[in-house]
Structures are given as C-alpha cells and as structure tokens.
Backbone as XML, in Angstrom:
<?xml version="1.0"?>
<chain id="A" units="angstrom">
  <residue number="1" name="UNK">
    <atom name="N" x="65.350" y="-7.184" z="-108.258"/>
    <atom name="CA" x="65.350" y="-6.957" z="-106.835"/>
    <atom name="C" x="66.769" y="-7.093" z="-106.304"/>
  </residue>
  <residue number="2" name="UNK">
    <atom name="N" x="67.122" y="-6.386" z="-105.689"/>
    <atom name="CA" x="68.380" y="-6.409" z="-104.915"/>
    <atom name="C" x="68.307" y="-6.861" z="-103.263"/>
  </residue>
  <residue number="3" name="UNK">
    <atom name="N" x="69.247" y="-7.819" z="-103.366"/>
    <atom name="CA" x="69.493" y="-8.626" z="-102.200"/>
    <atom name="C" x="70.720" y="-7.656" z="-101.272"/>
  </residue>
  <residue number="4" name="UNK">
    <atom name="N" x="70.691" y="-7.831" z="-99.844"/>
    <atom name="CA" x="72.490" y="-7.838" z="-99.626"/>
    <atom name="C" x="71.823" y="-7.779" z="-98.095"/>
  </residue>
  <residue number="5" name="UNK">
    <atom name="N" x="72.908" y="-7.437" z="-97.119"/>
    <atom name="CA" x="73.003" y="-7.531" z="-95.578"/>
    <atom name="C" x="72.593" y="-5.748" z="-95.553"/>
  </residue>
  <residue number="6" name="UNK">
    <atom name="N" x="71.277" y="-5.879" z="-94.640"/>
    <atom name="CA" x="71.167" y="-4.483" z="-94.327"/>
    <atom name="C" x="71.793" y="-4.010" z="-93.148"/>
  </residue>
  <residue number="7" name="UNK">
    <atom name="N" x="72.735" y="-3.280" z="-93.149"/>
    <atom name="CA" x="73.445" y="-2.403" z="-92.394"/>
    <atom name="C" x="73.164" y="-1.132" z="-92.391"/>
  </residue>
  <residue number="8" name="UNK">
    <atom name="N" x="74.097" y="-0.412" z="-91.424"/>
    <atom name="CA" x="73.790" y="1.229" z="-91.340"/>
    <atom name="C" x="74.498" y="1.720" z="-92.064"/>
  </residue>
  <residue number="9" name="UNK">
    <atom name="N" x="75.903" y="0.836" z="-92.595"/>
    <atom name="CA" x="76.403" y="1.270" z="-93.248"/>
    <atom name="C" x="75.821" y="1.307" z="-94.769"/>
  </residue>
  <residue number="10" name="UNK">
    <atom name="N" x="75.327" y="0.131" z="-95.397"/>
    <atom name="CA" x="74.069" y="-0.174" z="-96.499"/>
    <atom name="C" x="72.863" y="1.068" z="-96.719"/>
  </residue>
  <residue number="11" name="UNK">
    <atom name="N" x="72.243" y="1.711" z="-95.328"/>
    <atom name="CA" x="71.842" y="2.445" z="-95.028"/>
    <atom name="C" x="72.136" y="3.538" z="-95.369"/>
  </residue>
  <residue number="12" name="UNK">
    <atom name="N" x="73.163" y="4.650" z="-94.972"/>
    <atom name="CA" x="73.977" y="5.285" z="-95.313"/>
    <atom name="C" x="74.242" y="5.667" z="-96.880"/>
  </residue>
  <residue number="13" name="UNK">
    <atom name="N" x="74.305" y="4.661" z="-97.324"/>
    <atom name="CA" x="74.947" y="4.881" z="-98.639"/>
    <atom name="C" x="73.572" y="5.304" z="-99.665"/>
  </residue>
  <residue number="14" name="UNK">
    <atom name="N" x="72.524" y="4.012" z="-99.740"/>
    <atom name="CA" x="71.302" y="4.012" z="-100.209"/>
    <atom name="C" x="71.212" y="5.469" z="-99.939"/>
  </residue>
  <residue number="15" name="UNK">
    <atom name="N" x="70.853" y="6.168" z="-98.777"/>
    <atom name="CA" x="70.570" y="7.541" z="-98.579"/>
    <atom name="C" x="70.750" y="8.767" z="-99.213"/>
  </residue>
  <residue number="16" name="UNK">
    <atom name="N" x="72.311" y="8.730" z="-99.441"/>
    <atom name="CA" x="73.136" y="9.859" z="-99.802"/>
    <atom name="C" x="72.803" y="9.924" z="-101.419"/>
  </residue>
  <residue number="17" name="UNK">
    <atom name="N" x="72.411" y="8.431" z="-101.958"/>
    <atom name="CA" x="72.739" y="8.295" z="-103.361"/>
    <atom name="C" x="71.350" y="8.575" z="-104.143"/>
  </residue>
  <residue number="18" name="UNK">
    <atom name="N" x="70.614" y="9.358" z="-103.608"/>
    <atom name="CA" x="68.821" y="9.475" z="-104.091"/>
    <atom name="C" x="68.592" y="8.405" z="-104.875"/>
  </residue>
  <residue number="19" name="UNK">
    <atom name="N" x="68.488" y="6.660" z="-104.750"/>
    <atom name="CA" x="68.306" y="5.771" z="-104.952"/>
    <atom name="C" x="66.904" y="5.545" z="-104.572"/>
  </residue>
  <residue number="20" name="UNK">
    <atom name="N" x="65.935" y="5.494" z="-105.398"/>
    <atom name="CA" x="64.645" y="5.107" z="-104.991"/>
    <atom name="C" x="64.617" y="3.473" z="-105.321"/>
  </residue>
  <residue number="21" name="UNK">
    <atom name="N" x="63.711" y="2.591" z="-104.102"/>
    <atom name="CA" x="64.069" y="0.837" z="-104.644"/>
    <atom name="C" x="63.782" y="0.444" z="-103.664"/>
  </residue>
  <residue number="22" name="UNK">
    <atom name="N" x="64.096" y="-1.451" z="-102.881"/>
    <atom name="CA" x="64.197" y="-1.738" z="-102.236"/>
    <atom name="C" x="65.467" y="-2.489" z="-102.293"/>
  </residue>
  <residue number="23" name="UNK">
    <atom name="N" x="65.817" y="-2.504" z="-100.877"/>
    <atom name="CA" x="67.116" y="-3.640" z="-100.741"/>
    <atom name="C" x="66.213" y="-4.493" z="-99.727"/>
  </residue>
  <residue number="24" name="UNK">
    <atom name="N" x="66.302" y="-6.623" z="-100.013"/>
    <atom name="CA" x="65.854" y="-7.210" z="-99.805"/>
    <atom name="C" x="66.620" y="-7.903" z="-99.105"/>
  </residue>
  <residue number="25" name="UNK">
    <atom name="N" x="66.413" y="-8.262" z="-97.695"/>
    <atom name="CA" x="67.346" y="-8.933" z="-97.168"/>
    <atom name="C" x="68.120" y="-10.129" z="-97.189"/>
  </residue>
  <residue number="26" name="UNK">
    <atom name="N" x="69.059" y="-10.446" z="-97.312"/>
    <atom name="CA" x="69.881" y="-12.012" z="-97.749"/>
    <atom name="C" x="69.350" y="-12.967" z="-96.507"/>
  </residue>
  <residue number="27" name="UNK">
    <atom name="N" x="69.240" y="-12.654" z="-95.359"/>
    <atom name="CA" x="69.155" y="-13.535" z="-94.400"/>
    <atom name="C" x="67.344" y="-14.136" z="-93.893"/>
  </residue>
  <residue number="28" name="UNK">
    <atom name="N" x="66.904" y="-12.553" z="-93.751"/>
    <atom name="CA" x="65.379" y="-12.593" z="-93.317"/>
    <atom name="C" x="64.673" y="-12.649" z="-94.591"/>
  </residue>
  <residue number="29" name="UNK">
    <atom name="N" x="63.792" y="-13.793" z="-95.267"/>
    <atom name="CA" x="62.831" y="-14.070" z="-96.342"/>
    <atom name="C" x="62.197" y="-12.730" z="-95.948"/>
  </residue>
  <residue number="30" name="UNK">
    <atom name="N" x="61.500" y="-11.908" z="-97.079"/>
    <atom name="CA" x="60.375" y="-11.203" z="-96.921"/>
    <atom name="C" x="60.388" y="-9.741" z="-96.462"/>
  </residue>
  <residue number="31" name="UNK">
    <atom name="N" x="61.879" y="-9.567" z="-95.411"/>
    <atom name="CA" x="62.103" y="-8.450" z="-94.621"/>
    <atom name="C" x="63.258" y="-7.476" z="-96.017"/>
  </residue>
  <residue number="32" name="UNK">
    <atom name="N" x="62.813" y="-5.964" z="-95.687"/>
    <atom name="CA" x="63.481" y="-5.432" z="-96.737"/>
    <atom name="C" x="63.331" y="-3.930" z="-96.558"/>
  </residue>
  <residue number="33" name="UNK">
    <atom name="N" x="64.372" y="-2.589" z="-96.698"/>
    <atom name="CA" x="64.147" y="-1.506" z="-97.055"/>
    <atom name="C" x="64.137" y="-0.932" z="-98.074"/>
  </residue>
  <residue number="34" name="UNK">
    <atom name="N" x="63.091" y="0.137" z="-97.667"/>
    <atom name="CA" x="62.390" y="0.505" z="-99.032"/>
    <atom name="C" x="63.042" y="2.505" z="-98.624"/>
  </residue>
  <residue number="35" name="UNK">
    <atom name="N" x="63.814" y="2.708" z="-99.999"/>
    <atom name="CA" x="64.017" y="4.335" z="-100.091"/>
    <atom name="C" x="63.316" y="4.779" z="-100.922"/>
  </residue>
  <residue number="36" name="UNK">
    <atom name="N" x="63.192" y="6.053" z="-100.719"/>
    <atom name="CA" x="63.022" y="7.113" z="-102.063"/>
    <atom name="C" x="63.633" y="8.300" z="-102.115"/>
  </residue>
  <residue number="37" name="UNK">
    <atom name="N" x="63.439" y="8.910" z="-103.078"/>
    <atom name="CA" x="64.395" y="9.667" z="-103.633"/>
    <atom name="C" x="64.499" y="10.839" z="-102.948"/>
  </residue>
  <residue number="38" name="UNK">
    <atom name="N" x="63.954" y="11.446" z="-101.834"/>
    <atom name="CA" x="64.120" y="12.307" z="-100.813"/>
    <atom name="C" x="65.069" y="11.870" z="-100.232"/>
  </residue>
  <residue number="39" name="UNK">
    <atom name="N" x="65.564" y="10.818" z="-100.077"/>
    <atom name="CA" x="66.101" y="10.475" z="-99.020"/>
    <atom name="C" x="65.888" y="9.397" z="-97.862"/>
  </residue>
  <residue number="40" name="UNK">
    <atom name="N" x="64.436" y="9.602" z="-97.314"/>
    <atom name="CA" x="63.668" y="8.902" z="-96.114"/>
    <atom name="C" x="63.826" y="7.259" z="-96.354"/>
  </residue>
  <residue number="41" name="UNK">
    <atom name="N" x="63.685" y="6.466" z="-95.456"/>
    <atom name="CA" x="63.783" y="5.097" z="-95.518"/>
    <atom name="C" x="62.853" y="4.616" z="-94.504"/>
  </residue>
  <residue number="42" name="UNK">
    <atom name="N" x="62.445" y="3.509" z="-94.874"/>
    <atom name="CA" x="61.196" y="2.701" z="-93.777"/>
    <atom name="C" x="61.814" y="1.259" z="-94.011"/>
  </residue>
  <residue number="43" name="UNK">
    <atom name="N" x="61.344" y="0.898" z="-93.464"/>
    <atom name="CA" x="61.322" y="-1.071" z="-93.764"/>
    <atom name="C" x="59.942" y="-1.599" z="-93.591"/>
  </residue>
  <residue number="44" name="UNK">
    <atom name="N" x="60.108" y="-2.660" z="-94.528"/>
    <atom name="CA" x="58.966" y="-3.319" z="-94.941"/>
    <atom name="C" x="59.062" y="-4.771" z="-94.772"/>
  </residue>
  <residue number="45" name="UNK">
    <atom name="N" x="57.788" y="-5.520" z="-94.581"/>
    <atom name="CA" x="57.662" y="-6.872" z="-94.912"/>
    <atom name="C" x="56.530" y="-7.160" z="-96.176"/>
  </residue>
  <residue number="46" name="UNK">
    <atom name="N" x="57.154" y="-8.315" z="-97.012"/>
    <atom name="CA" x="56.181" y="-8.708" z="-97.536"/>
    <atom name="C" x="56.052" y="-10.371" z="-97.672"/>
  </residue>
  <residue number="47" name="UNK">
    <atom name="N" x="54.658" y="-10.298" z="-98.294"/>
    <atom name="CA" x="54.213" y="-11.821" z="-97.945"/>
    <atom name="C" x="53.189" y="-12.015" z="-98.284"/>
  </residue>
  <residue number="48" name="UNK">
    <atom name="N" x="53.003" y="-13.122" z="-98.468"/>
    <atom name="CA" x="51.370" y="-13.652" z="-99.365"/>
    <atom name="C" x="50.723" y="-14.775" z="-98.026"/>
  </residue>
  <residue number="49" name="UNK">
    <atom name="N" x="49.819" y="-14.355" z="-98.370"/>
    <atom name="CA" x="48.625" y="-15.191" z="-97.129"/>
    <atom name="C" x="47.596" y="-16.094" z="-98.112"/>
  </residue>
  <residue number="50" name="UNK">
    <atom name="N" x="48.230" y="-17.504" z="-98.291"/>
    <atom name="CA" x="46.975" y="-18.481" z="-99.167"/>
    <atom name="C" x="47.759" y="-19.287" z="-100.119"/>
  </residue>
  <residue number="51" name="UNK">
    <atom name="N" x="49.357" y="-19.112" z="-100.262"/>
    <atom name="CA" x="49.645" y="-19.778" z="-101.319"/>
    <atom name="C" x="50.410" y="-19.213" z="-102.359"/>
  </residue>
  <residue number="52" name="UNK">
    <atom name="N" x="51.161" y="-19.369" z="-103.688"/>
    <atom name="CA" x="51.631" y="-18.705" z="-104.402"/>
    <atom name="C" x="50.544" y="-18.390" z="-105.456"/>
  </residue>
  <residue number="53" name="UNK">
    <atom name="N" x="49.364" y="-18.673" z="-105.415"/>
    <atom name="CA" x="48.160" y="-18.504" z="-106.099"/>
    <atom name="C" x="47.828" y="-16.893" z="-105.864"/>
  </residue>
  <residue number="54" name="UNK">
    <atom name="N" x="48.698" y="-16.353" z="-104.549"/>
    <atom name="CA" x="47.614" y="-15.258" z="-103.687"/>
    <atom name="C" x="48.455" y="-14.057" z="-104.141"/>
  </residue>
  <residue number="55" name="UNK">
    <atom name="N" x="48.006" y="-12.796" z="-103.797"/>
    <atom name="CA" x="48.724" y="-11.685" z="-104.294"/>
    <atom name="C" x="49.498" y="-11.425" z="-103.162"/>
  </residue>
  <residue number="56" name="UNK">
    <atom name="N" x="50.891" y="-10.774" z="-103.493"/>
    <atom name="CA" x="51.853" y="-10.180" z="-102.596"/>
    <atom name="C" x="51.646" y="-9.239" z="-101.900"/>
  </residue>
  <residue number="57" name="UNK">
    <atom name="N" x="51.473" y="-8.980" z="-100.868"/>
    <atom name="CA" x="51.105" y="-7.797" z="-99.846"/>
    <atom name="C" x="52.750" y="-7.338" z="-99.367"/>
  </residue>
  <residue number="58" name="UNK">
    <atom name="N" x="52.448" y="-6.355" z="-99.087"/>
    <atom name="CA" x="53.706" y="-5.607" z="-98.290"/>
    <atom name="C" x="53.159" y="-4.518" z="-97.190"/>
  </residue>
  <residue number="59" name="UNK">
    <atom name="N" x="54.142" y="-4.620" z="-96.154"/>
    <atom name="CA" x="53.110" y="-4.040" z="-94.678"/>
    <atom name="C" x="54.847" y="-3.472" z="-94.331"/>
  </residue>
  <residue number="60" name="UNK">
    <atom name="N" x="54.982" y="-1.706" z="-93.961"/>
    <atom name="CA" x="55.455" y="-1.095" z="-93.605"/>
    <atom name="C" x="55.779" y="-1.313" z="-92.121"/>
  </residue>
  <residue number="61" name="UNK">
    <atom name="N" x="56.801" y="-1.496" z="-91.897"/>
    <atom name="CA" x="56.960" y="-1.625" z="-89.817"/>
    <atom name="C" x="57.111" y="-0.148" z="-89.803"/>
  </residue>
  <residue number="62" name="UNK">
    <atom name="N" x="57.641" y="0.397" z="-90.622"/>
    <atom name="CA" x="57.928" y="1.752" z="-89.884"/>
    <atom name="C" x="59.417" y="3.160" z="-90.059"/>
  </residue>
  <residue number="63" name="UNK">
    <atom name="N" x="59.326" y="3.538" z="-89.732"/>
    <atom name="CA" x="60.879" y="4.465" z="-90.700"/>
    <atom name="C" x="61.727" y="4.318" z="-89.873"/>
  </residue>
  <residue number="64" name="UNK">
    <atom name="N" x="63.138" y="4.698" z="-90.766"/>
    <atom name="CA" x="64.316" y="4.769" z="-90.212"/>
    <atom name="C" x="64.363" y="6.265" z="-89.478"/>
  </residue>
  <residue number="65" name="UNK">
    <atom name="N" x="64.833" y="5.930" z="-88.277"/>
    <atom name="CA" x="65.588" y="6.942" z="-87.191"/>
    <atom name="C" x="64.393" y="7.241" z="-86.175"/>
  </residue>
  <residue number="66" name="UNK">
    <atom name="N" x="64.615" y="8.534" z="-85.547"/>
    <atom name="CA" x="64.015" y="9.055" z="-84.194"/>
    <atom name="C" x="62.663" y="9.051" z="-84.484"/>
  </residue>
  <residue number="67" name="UNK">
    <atom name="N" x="61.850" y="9.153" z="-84.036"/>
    <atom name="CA" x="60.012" y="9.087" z="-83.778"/>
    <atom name="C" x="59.884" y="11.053" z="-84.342"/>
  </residue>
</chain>
C-alpha cells in the first residue's frame, strides 16, 4: 500500500501515469484515492465496524472533478 500527502499535484501525476492502485493517506487513517487505468479517480474510505476480527469495508465518497 502506498502512503503519501494527497495533493493535486499527487493527483495529477497518478493520472497521467495509467497507474491503477490506491494512494493512502499519511495524515487521515482510512481516507485514500483510488485510480484506474483510464485515468478516472474517486476517493475512498475504509474501515472495519466490530474489531480487527471484522472484515474491511471500503465506501466510495465520490470522484474527482466536476459533477
């Protein structure tokens, strides 16, 4: 998993480079963008509800740029 500070500039780059993955944020536990190889980007959270016993969920906020 790759950590670092998500920027636009971070942004940007991930984009151009058809990098499919996530970058996981250094600051916010849990918060993270997710690319693929088109191009498109969303951000995501993930998180377990019950314990480290429980399975990892991940819940989409939503994509990068205009509606």
């Amino acid at each position: 998993m790759a950590t670092g500070k998500i920027t636009k500039r971070t942004l940007d780059a991930l984009q151009t480079g058809e990098v499919e993955g996530f970058l996981w944020d250094e600051d916010l536990k849990g918060f993270g963008l997710r690319t693929t190889s088109s191009g498109s980007a969303s951000y995501v959270l993930q998180y377990r509800m019950g314990g480290r016993e429980s399975k990892t969920r991940r819940y989409t906020i939503g994509g990068h740029g205009s509606p």
